[in-house]
N, C-alpha and C positions, 0 to 999 in steps of 0.2 A: 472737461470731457477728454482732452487729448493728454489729460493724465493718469484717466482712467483706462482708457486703451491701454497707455506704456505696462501699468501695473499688471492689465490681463494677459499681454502679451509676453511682458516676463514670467509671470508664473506657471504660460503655457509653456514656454520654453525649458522651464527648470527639468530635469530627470527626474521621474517617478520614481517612489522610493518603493521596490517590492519587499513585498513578505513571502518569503521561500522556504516555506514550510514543506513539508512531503507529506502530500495527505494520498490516500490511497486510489485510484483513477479509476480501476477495476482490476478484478482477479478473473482468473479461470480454474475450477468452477466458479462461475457466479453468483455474487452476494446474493445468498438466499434462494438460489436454484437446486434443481433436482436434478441429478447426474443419473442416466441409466445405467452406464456402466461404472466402476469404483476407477477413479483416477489414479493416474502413476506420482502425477508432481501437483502442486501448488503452487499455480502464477502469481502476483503478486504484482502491479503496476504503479509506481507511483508519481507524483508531478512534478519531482524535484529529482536528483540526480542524491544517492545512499550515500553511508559511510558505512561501508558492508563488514567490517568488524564491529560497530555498532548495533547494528538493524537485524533486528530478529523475528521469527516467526514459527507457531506453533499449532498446529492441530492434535484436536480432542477428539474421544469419543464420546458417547453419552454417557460412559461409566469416567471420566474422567483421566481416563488410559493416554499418555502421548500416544500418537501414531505419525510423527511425522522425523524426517532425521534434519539434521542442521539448515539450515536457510544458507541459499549463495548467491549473491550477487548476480546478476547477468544483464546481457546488450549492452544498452548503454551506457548502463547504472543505474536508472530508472527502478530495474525489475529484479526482483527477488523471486527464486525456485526452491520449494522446499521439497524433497523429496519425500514420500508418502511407504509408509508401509500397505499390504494388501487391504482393502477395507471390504466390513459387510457392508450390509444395509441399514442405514441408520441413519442420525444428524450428528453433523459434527461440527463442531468449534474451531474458527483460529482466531487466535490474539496475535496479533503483530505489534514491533515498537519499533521504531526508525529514527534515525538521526542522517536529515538532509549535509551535502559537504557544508553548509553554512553554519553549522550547530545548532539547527534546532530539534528538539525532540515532539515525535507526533506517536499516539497510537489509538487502536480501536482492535476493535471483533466482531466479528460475524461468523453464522453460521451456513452448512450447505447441506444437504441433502443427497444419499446414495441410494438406488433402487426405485421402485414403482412408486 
């Protein structure tokens, strides 16, 4: 028994090994929201800290049109701004791809909504 304790209590002790992936935390507009008025920038949040020469991001229209200008790092590192050209009303796309400082790569897309 009291070598079964030793063994649990070593391997409570040991350091947890994380996985420090960047996966996305939320944006603003809101995955999958509907924006009354047409936004200026695109927020981007993510869990891990960028490598913003890496880590990119893109907004679409529904005709398949970029409408967004370069992605830039910001705060902390955490968060990427993508600046937006004027938008209608419509749904649009962004794909993002990021590479956390650890080197891993993550991405996904989503879509938002502008107008009524």
């Amino acid at each position: 028994m009291k070598r079964i304790t030793t063994i649990i209590l070593t391997l409570a002790l040991l350091p947890a090994v994380a996985s420090a992936h960047a996966f996305l935390d939320h944006a603003s507009p809101k995955v999958g929201s509907t924006a009354a008025t047409a936004p200026k920038e695109l927020r981007l949040w993510f869990t891990e800290k960028l490598e913003p020469t890496f880590s990119t991001a893109e907004v679409r229209n529904a005709q398949g049109t970029v409408v967004s200008g370069k992605a830039q790092a910001a705060g902390d590192g955490t968060e990427l701004r993508v600046p937006l050209k004027p938008l209608a009303n419509g749904t649009y796309s962004v794909t993002w791809r990021v590479l956390s400082v650890d080197t891993h790569r993550t991405q996904g897309s989503f879509t938002f909504r502008v107008g009524p």
